[in-house]
NUMAR-193590 format. One line per 5 residues: number of its first residue (from 1); their letters; for each residue x, y, z of C-alpha. Coordinates in steps of 0.001 Angstrom, whole numbers, m for minus. Layout:
N
NUM	a	X,Y,Z | ...
% end
This chain:
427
1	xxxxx	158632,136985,63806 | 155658,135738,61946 | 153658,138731,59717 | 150173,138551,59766 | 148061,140134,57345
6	xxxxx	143992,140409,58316 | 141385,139909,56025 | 138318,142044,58105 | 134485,141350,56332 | 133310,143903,53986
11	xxxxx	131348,147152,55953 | 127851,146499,55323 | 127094,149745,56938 | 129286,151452,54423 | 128559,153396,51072
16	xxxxx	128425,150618,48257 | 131402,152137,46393 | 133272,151908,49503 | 131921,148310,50137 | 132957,147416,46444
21	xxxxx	136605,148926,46733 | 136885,146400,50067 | 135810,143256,48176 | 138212,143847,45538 | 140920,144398,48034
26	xxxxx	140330,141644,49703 | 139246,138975,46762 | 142396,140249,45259 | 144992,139271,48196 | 142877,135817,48259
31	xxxxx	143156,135587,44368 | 147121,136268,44551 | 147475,133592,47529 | 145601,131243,45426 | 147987,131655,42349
36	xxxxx	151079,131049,44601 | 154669,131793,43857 | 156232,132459,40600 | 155564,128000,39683 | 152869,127709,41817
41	xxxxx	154832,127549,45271 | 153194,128346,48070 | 153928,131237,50322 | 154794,130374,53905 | 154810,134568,54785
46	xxxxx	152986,136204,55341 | 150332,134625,57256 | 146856,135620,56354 | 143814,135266,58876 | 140169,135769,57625
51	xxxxx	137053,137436,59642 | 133848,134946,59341 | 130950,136454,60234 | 126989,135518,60361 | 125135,137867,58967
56	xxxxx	127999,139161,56510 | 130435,136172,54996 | 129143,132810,57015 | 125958,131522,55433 | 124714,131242,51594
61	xxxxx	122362,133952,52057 | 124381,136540,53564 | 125344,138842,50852 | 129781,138372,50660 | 129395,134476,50960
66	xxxxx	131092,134150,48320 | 134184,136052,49469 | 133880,133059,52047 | 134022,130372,49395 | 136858,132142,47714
71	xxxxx	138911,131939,51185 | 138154,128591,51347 | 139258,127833,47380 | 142708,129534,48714 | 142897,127297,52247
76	xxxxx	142340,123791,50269 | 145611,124781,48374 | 147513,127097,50353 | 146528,126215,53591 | 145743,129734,54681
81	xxxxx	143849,131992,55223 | 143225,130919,59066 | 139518,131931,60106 | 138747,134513,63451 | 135640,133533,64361
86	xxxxx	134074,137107,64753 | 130623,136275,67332 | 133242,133531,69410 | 136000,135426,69603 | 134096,138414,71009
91	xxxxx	132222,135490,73625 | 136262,134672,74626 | 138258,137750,74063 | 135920,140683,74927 | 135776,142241,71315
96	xxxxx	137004,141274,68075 | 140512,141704,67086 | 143420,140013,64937 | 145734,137661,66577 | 149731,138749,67228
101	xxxxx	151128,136513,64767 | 150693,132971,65568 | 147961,133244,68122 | 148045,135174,70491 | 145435,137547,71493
106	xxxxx	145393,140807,73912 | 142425,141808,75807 | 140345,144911,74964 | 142119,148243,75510 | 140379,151847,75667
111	xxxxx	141927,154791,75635 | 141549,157476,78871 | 138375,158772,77050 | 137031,155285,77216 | 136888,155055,73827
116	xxxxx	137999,151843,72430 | 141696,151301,70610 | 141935,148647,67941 | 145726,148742,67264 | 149262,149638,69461
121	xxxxx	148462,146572,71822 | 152034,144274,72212 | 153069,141371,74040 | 155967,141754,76517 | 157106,137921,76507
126	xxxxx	156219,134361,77169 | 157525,131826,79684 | 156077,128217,79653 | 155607,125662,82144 | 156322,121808,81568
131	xxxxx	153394,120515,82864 | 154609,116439,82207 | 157709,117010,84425 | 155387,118296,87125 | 153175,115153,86580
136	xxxxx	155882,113472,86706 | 157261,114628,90003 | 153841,114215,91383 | 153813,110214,90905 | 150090,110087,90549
141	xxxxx	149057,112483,93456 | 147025,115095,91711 | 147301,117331,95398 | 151029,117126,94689 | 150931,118272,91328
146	xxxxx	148790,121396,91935 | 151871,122185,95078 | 154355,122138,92604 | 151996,123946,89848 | 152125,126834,92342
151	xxxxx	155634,126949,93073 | 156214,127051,89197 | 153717,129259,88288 | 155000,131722,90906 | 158725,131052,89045
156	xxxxx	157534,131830,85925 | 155950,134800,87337 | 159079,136106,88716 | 160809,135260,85616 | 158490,137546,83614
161	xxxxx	158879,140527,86098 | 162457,140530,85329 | 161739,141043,81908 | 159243,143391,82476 | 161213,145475,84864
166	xxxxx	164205,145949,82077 | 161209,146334,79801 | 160292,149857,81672 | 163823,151450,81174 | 163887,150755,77302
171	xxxxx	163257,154055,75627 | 161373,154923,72741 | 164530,155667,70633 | 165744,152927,71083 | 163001,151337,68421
176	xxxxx	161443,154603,66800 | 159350,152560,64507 | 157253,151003,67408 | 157165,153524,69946 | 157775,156810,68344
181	xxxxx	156221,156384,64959 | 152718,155074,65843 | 153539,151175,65106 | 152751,150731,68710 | 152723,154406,69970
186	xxxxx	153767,158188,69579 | 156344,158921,72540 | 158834,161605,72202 | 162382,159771,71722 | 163887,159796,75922
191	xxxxx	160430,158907,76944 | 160683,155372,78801 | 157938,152517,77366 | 156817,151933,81338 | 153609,153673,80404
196	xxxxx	152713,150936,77720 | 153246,148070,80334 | 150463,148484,82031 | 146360,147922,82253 | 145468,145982,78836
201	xxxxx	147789,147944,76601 | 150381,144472,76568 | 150194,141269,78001 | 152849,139301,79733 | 152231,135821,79408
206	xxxxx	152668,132439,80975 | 152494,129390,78583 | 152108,125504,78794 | 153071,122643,77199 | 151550,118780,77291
211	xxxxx	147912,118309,78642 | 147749,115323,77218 | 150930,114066,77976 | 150602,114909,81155 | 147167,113664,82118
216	xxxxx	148588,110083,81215 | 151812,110804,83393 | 149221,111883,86168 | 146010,109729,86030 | 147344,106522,83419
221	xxxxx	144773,107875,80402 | 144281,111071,78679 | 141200,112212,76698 | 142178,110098,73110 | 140675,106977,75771
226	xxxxx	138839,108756,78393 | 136217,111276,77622 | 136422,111979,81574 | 139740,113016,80917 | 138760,116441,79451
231	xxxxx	137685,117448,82474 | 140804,117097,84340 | 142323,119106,81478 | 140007,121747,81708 | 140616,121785,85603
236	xxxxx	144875,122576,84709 | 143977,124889,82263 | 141019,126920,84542 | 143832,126979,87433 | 146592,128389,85412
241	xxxxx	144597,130654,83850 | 142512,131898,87160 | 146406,132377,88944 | 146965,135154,85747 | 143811,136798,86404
246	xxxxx	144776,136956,90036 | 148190,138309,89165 | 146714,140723,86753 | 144354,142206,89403 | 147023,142742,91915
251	xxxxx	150042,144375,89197 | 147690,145847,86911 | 150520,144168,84256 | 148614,141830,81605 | 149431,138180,82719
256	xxxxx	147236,136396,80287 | 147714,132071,79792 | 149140,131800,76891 | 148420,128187,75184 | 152130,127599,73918
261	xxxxx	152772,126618,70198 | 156059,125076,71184 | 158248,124187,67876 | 161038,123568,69572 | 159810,123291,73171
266	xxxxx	157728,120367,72646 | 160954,118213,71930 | 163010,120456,74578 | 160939,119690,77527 | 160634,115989,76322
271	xxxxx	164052,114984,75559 | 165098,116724,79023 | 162665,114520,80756 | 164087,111314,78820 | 167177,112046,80312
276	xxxxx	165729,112015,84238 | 162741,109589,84004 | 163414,107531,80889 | 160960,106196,78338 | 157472,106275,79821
281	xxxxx	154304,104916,77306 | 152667,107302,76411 | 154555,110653,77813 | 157577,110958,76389 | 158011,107438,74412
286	xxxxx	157580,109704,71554 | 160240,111957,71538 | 158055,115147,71696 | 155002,116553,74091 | 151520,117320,72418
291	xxxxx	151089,121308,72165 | 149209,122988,75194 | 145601,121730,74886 | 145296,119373,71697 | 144344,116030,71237
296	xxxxx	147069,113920,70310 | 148544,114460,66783 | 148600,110454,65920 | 145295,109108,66956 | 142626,108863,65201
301	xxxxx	139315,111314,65692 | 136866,112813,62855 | 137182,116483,62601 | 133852,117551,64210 | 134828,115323,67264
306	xxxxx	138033,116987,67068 | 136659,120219,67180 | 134127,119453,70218 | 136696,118359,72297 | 139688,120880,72448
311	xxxxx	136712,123846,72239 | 136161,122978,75379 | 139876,124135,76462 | 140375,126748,73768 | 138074,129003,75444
316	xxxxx	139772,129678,78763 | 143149,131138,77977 | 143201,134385,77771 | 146458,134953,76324 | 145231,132974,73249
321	xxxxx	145164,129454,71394 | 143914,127931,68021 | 142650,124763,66920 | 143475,122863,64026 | 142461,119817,61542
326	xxxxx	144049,117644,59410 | 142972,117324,56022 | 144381,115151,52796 | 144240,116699,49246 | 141330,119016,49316
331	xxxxx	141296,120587,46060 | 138570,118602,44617 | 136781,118975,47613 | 136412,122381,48800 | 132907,122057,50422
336	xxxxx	133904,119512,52838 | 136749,121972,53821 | 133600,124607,54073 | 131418,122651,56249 | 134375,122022,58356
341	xxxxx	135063,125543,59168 | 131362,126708,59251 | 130739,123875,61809 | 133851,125200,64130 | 132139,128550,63595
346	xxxxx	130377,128435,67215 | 132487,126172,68594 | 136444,128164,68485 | 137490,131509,67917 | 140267,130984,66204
351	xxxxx	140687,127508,63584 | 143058,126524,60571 | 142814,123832,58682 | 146210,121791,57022 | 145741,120169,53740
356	xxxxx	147802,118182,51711 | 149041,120331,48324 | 152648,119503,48186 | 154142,119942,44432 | 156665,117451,42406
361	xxxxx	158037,120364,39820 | 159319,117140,38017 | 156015,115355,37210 | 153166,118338,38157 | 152010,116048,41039
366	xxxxx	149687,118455,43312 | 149344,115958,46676 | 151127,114820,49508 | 154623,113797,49380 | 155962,110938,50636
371	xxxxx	158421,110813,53771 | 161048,108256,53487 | 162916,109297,56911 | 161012,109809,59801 | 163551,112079,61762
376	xxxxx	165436,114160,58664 | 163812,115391,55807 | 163826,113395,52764 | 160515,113111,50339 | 159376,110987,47447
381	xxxxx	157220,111553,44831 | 154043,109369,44703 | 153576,109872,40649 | 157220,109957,39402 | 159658,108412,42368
386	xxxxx	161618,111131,42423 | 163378,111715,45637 | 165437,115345,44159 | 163687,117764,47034 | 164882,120821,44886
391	xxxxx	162149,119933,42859 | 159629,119923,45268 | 157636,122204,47619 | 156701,120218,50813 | 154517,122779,52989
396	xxxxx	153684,122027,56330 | 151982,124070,59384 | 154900,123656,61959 | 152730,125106,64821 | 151033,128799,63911
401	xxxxx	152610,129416,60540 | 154231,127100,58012 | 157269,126225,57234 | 159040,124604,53595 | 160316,121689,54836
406	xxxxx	161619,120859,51192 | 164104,123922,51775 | 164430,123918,55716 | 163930,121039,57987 | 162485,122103,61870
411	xxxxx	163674,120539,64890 | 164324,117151,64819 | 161317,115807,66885 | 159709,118333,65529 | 159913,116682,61861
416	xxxxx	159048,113122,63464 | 155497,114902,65018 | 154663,116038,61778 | 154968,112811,59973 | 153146,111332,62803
421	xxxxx	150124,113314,61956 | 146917,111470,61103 | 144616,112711,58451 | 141142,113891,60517 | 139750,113438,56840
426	xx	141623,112343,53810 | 139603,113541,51144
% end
């Protein structure tokens, strides 16, 4: 379970006491980020998402940019806050809202006044589809692999119904905080939840893993060599995502397409696949599949490109999806970090940035540390050698939230991807 705390813009329509009490609220959880743990580790939990807005926080002239620059101080060290892109994320979502912890996002809900509901909205579970087995399968037929993409989406839709129809005899009692208490909803204790699985008030999703991956299994190139390539992406993404709006319209359950973070998945899927098809270039010769839509982790692309090319993906799930970029140590360099994120502005509605500010307790080196084992997890210091990872704090975004690798490795792929990351800009 990943806690997310939101960081909404100051009320501009609001008294200015009350406007002042919000900017020292929120200046003050950005401040305490910023200082880090007791030593100057950085937190992993909770994760902390920040509202960007033009005409509020966005540009120099709009009157809290500097609770903007503040956020972005805290992301060149801590890595978050994450930034919901308030005028996109209305464009892709239907209003603005917070994600559910690592990104996903539900739909608008309104009340049986009409009147709009900003909180009690829940997921009811995620199933994800292997897209590079069904590439696979296909053998370069792109008919075939949209034959078996139905068959497995209708699967995956019967595998969610199951859940969904035990989900409707669970009664409130049976977790008072969420559905008695008001954490989701107010029912009296035998009430069932049915009434809560319906219309927008959850979603039910169906994820995927491997675009990339699987546009090389399918066509021989992906989009890291063929800018064509995006549109074939696009087109698996548009038809998984137009078969949930279908499903939607005829259960009135919230099937949303839900691009899949996959920590454990990625290397799942791809070490099952080993097994039946062996080592193919470029789909599985690297032990793990590339998460949903994103460019692959290891090549080389500048940030803005970066940022061009998965927007044009991010956009049509409705179940939600983020984009990210890889930075090196940005301390000294906030306002590259700021143009970064202002430039993504219009572009995604939901973007983090990952920066190097590992910490050698032994020397005070504030950087990246050095991997000397690709598969377990085993660091050097640049400065001092050292190699004592009880002395360290490695930080690392493992897909949504982050993870201290220099207490608790991930998945062993997992571990190999992010080593295999390449710096979008180094700093």
């Amino acid at each position: 379970m990943v806690i997310t705390v939101e960081l909404d813009t100051i009320d501009l329509e609001a008294s200015e006491e009350i406007q002042k009490i919000q900017y020292m609220i929120i200046t003050g959880m950005l401040n305490t980020r910023l200082k880090g743990l007791t030593g100057g580790i950085t937190p992993v939990f909770p994760k902390l998402c920040f509202e960007l807005k033009r005409g509020n926080n966005l540009e120099v002239t709009d009157k809290y940019y500097d609770v903007f620059k503040l956020a972005v101080k805290c992301s060149s060290l801590r890595l978050y806050p994450d930034y919901l892109m308030h005028d996109k994320l209305v464009e892709v979502t239907g209003g603005y809202k917070a994600p559910m912890s690592c990104r996903s996002f539900i739909p608008e809900l309104s009340d049986e006044k009409g009147d709009r509901v900003v909180g009690g909205g829940f997921n009811q579970g995620v199933v994800s589809i292997n897209l590079v087995r069904l590439a696979l399968q296909a053998q370069g037929d792109e008919g075939e692999f949209y034959k078996l993409l139905d068959q497995y989406l209708d699967l995956t839709k019967d595998a969610l119904m199951i859940r969904h129809n035990k989900l409707k005899k669970v009664k409130a009692n049976q977790a008072p905080i969420l559905y008695q208490y008001g954490a989701i909803a107010r029912l009296k204790p035998d009430d069932t939840i049915e009434s809560l699985l319906y219309k927008n008030r959850s979603t039910i999703s169906i994820g995927y893993v491997g675009v990339h991956n699987a546009l090389v299994a399918l066509y021989g190139s992906s989009f890291d060599t063929n800018i064509n390539m995006v549109a074939k992406g696009i087109k698996m993404i548009r038809y998984m995502n137009d078969y949930c709006t279908k499903v939607k319209n005829a259960t009135n359950i919230g099937f949303s397409l839900y691009s899949t973070p996959a920590e454990s998945l990625a290397t799942k899927f791809c070490k099952a696949d080993i097994a039946e098809y062996g080592i193919i270039k470029g789909v599985t010769d690297r032990g793990y599949y590339e998460n949903s839509f994103h460019f692959p982790s290891d090549t080389e692309i500048n940030p803005f490109d970066k940022i061009d090319l998965e927007s044009k993906m991010s956009c049509i799930p409705t179940g939600g999806a983020i984009q990210y970029t890889e930075f090196g140590n940005m301390v000294h360099n906030v306002e590259a970090l700021e143009t970064t994120i202002r430039y993504a502005y219009d572009k995604c509605h939901y973007f983090g940035v990952n920066v190097s500010s590992d910490r050698c307790f032994a020397c005070g080196y504030i950087g990246e540390m050095e991997s000397t084992d690709e598969t377990n997890n085993k660091y050097k210091c640049p400065q001092c050698d050292s190699t004592d990872n009880t002395k360290m704090s490695v930080i690392r975004r493992l897909c949504g939230y982050l993870g201290s690798l220099s207490e608790r490795p991930t998945v062993d792929n997992k571990m190999k991807e992010i080593k295999h990351r390449v710096k979008h800009y180094k700093g």
